[in-house]
N, C-alpha and C positions, 0 to 999 in steps of 0.2 A: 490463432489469436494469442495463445500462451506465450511461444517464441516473438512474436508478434510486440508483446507487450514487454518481456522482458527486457528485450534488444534496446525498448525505446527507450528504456529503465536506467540501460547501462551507460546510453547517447545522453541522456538528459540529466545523471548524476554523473556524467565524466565534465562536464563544463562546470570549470569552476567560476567560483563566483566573482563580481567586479569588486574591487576592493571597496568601491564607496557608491551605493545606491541612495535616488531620490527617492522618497517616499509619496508613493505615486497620487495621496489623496494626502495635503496637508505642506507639501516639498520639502519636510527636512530632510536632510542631507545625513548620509548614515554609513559607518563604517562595518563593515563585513569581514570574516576572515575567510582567505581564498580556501577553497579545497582543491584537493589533489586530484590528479586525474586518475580513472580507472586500467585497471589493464584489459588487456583480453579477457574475453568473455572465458571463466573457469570452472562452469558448474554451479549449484545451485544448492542453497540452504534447506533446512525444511519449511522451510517458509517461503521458500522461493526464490529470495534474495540472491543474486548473483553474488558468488563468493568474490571476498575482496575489495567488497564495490557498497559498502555502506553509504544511507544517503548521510548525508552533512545535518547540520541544523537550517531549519527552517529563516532563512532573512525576516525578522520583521521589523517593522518602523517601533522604535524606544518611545514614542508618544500615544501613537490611536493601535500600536501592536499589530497594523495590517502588516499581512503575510505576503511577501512579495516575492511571488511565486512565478507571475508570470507578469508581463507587458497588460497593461489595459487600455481596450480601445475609446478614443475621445466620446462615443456615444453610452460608454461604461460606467466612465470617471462618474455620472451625475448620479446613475441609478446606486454603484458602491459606496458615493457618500453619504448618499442616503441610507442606506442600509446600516452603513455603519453608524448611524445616530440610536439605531432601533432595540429591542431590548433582546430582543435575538442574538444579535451581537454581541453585545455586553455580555450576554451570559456565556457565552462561550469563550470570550478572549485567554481564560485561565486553563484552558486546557489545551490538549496537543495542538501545536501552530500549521500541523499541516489536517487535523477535523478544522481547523477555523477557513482556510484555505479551500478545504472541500464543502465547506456550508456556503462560502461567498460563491461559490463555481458553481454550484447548484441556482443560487439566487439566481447569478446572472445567466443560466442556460449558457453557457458558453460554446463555439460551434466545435471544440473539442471532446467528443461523449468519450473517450477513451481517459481524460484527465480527471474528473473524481476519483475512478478508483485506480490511477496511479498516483495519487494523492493518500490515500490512506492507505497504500502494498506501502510505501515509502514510509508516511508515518508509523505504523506498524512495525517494521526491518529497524527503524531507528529505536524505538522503542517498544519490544515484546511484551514489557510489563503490563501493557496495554489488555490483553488477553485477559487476565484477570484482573486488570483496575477499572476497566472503561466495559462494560456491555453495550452500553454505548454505541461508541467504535464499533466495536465487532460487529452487532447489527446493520451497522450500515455499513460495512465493508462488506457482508453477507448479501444482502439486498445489490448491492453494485458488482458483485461478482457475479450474481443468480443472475442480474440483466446482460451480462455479458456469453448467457451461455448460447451457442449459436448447433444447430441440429447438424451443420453440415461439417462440423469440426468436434466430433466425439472426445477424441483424445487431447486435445485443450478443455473441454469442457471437465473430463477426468480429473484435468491434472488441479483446476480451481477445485473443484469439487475435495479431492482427498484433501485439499490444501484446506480448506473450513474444517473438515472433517480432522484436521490435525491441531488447527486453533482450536476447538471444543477438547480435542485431548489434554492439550495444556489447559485448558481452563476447568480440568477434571469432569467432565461432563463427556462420560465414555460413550452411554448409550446415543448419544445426538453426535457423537463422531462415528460409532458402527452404522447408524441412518445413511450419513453423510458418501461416507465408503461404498455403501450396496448402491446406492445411487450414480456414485465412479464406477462401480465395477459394471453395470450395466451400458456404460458410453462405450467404453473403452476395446482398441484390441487386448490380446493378451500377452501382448509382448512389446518393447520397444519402453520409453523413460516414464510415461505415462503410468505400465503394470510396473515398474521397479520405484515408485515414486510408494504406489499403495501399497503395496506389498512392505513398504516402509512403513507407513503410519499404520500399516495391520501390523507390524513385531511388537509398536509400538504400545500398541492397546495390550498385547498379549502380554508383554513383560517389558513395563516400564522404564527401567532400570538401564536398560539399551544404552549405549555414548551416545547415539544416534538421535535420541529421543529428547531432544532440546532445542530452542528456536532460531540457535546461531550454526549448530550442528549441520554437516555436510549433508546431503543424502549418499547410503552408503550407493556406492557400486556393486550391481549383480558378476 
């Protein structure tokens, strides 16, 4: 599921955007700037992020600030702008535009369960600050990772795992990232990107200090 997910990370930030979208509740008409496409797929940040391959800003509509993330279907349009009148909404508009895009995608059970939390891996890569500005965020990016963990795929389950285990690093919260890690280190084989991935965010508890040890930073190579 890890590769799984990345891959689709790299398909759906390499399209760029149309120069001028409707706004799918409301139809203003809205300019965008294109982004660039990705390269080959080059390895992986600590965070996961495919190197080179930042996501862009989030499209939203200049008037109701919906996040126009994806196509919504005609039986959607009623229940989103509903939602969007709600106080729910409101309250969140001021924060990361791809948590507003994962709280509408939530509302509407969408039939994609893999798209919340490639909504907030994205939000997060575009913004690390998030680690220590949002607990927020993290929690629910935690919560949508943990759902994602599957018994018959250890070493993806590893690689999320060390990877929370490395947002708690950053957000100086060691002991709830050593948690994090004996819980990878138990999925996992002991060899292959999985153990070179933990074995990274273990130097990193050890002695902080590392290149290594920061949100944009490559994972080193064994």
């Amino acid at each position: 599921m890890w590769k799984k997910v990345v891959f689709g990370l790299v398909a759906l930030m390499s399209a760029a955007h149309a120069e001028e979208l409707t706004c799918a509740v409301g139809g203003e008409r809205f300019e965008v700037p294109d982004k660039g496409v990705c390269g080959e797929y080059a390895g992986d940040t600590m965070l996961l992020m495919p190197i080179g391959c930042p996501p862009g800003p989030m499209p939203q509509c200049p008037q109701n600030f919906l996040p126009m993330y994806r196509a919504f279907t005609a039986e959607e349009l009623p229940v989103l702008s509903q939602y969007m009148q709600s106080e729910s909404y409101e309250s969140n508009v001021d924060f990361s535009p791809y948590y507003l895009a994962y709280i509408i995608e939530k509302h509407l059970k969408g039939p994609d369960r893999q798209l919340p939390v490639l909504l907030l891996l994205q939000g997060l890569w575009q913004t690390p600050a998030l680690i220590s500005d949002d607990p927020e965020y993290i929690s629910a990016l935690a919560y949508e990772l943990e759902a994602t963990l599957n018994p018959e795929t250890p070493d993806d389950n590893a690689m999320w795992l060390a990877m929370l285990g490395f947002t708690q690093f950053l957000g100086g919260n060691a002991e709830a990232a050593r948690e994090l890690l004996e819980r990878a280190e138990s999925q996992a084989s002991r060899s292959g990107p999985a153990q070179a991935y933990r074995a990274a965010v273990h130097a990193c508890l050890a002695n902080s200090s590392q290149p290594h040890c920061t949100a944009m930073a490559a994972i080193p190579q064994p």
